[in-house]
LOZA-374678 format. One record per residue: x, y, z of N, C-alpha, C in turn; chain; residue number from 1; residue in one letter. Coordinates in steps of 0.02 Angstrom, whole numbers. Each point is the difference from the previous one (the first is absolute). Example, Ala and Ser with C-alpha at 12.3 -4.5 7.8 and 13.67 -1.06 7.14 Angstrom:
<recs>
[rec [660,-284,390],[-45,59,0],[45,60,0],A,1,A]
[rec [-18,53,-36],[42,59,3],[-39,55,37],A,2,S]
</recs>
This chain:
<recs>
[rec [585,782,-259],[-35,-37,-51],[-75,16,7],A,1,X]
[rec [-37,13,-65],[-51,4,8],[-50,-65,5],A,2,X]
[rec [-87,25,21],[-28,-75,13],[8,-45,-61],A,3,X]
[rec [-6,57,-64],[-13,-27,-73],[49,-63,-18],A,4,X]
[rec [58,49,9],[68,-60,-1],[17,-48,39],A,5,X]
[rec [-33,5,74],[5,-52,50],[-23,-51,-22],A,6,X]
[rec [-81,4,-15],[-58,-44,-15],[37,-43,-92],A,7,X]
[rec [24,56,-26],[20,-46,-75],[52,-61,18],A,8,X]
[rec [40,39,28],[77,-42,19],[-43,-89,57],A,9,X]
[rec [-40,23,54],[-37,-56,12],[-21,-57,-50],A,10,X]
[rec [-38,33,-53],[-55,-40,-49],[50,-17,-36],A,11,X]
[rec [56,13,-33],[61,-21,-22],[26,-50,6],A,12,X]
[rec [2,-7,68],[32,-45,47],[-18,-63,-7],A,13,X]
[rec [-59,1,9],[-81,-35,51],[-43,-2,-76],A,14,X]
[rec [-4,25,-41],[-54,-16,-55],[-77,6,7],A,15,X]
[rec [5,23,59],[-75,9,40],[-32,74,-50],A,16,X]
[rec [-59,-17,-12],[-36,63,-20],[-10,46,56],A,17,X]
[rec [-7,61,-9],[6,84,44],[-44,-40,49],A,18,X]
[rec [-60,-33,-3],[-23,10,69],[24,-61,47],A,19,X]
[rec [24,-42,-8],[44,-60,48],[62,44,6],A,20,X]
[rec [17,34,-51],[72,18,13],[-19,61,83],A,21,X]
[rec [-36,38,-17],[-25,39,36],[-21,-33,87],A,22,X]
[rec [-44,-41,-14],[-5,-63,65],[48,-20,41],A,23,X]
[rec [68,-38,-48],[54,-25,20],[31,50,47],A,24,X]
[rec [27,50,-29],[23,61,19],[-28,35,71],A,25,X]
[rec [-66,15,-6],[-43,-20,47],[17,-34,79],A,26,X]
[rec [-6,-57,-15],[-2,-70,51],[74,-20,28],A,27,X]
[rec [39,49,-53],[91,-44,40],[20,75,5],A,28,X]
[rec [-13,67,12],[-18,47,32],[-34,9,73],A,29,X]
[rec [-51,-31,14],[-31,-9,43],[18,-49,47],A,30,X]
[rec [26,-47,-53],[40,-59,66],[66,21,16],A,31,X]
[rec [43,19,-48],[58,26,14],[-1,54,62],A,32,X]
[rec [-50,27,10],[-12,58,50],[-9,-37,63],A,33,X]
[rec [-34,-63,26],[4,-41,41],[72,-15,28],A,34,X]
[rec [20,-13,-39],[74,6,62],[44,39,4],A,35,X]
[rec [-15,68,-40],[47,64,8],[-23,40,65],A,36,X]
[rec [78,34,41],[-50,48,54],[-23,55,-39],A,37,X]
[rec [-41,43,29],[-36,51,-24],[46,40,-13],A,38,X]
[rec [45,48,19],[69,51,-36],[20,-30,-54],A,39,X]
[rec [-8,-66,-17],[57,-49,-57],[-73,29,-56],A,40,X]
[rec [-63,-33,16],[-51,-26,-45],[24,93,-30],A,41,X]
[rec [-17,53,53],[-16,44,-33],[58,57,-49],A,42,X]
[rec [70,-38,17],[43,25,-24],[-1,-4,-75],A,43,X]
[rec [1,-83,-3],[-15,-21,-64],[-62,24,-28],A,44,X]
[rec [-60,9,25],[-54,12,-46],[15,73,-32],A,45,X]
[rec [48,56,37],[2,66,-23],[45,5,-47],A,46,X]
[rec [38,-63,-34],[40,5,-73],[-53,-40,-59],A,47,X]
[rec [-65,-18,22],[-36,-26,-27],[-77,37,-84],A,48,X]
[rec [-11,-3,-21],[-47,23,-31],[-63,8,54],A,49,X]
[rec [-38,67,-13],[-39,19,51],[-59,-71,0],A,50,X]
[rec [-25,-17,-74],[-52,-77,10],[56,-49,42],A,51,X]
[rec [55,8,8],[5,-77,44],[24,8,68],A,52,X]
[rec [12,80,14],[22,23,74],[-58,-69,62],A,53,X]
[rec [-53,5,-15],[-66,1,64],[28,-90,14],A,54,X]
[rec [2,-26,-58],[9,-62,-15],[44,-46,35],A,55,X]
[rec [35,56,21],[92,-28,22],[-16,12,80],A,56,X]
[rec [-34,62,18],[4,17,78],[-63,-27,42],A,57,X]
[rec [-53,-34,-51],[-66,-39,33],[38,-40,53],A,58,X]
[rec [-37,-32,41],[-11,-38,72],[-62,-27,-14],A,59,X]
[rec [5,-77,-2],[-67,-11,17],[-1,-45,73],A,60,X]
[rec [64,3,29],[-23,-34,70],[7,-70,12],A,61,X]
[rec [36,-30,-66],[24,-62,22],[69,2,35],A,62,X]
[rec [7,-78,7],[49,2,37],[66,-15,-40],A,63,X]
[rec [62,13,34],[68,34,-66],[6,-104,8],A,64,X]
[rec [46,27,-53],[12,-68,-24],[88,-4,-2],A,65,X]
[rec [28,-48,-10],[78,1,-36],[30,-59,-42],A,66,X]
[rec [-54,-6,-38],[34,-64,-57],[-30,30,-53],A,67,X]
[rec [46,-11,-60],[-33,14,-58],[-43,-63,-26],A,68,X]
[rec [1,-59,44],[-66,-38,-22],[-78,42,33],A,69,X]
[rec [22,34,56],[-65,36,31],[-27,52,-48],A,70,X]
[rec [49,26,-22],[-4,54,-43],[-43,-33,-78],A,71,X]
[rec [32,-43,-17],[-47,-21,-83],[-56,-35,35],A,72,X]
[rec [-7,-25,50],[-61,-25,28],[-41,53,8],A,73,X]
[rec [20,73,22],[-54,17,-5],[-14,50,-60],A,74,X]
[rec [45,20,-50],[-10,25,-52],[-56,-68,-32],A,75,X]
[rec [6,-62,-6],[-20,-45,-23],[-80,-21,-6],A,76,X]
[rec [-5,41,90],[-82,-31,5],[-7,89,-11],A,77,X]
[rec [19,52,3],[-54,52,-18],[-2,-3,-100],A,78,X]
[rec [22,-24,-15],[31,2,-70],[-67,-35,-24],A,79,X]
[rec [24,-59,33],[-55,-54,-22],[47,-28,-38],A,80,X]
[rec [57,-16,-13],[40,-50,-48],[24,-43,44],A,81,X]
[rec [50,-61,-38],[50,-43,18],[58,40,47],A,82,X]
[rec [36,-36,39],[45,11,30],[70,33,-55],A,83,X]
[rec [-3,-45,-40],[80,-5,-68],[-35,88,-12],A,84,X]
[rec [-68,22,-41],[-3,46,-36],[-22,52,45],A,85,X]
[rec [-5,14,63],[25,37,73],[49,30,-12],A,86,X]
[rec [53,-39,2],[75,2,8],[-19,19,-63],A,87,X]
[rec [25,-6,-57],[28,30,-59],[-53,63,-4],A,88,X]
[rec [-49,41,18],[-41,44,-1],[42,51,36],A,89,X]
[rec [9,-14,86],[7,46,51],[87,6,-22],A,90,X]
[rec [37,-43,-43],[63,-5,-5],[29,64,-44],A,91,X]
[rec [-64,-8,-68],[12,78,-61],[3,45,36],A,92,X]
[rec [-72,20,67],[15,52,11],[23,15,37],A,93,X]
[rec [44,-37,51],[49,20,29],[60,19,-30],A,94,X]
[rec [30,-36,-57],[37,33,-25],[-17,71,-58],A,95,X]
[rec [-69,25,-2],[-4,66,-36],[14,39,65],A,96,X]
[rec [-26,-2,75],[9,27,46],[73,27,-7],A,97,X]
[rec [36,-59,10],[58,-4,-3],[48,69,-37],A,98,X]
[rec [-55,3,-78],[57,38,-49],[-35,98,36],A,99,X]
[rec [-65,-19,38],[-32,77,-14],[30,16,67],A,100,X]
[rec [11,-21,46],[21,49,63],[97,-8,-24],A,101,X]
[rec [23,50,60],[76,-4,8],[21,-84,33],A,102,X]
[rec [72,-3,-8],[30,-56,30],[-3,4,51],A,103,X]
[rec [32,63,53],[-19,7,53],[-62,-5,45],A,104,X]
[rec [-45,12,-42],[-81,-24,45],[0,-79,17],A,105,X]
[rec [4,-24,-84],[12,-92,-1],[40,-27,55],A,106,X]
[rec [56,35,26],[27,-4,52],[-17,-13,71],A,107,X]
[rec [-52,59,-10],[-33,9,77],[-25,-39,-16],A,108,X]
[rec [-50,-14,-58],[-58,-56,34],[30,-80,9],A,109,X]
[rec [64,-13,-43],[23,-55,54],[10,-18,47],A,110,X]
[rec [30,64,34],[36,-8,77],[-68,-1,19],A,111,X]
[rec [-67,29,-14],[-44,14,41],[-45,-87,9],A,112,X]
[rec [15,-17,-67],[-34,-82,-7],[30,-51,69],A,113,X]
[rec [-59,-28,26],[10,-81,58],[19,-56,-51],A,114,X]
[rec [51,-48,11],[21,-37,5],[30,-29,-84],A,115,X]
[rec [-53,-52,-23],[13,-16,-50],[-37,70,-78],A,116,X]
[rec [-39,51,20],[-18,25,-77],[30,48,-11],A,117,X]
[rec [72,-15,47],[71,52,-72],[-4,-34,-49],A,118,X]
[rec [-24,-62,-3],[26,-15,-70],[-46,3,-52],A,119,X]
[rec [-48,43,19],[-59,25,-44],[50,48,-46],A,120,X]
[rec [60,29,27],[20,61,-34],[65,-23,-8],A,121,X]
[rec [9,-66,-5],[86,-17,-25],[-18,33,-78],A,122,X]
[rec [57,-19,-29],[6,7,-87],[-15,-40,-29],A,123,X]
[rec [-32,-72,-5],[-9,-18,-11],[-46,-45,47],A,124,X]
[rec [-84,-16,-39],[-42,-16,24],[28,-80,39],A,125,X]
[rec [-52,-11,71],[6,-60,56],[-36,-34,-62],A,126,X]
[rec [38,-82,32],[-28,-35,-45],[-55,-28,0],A,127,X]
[rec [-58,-42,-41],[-53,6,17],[-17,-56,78],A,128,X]
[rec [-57,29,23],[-11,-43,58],[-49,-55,2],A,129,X]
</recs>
């Protein structure tokens, strides 16, 4: 998938204009990379569009987390939104993720996920927290 179609299928989703959509994408990229190991982050970033490869394999040195309340908490405060519109933000683009890599990657990065944020990648979105 290209970025073009990544980023539409987001704003689709999400209703966000290109540059939140772009942000969002962004920020649950970057956190999503927080609790992937590094082989996982970078497996996945190489079925990725070259703008969102860097996005996916960043580190910024916090510490991993394993709840998907940790997870919209912290999509939430880099966002700058509500907790509810966190979750429904980091939720679109996990599922565009979802459609642009193989099943088999989605795979790995479950087995690769701590505790509770497999269910970041059930089929249907956790309910809200």
């Amino acid at each position: 998938m290209q970025y073009d179609e990544f980023m539409r299928r987001v704003r689709q989703r999400t209703g966000l204009a290109k540059p939140e959509a772009e942000q969002t994408v962004e920020v649950t990229f970057r956190t999503l990379s927080e609790c992937l190991s590094d082989p996982e982050a970078w497996d996945a970033a190489s079925q990725l569009p070259a703008e969102l490869k860097d996005w996916l394999r960043h580190r910024d040195g916090r510490a991993p987390f394993t709840t998907p309340y940790e997870f919209y908490n912290r999509v939430s405060s880099r966002l700058r939104v509500n907790m509810a519109e966190a979750q429904r933000r980091a939720d679109a683009v996990i599922e565009v993720f979802k459609e642009a890599v193989t099943p088999g990657q989605i795979e790995h990065i479950i087995m690769d996920l701590r505790g509770g944020l497999r269910a970041l990648f059930a089929s249907t979105a956790p309910q809200t927290l």
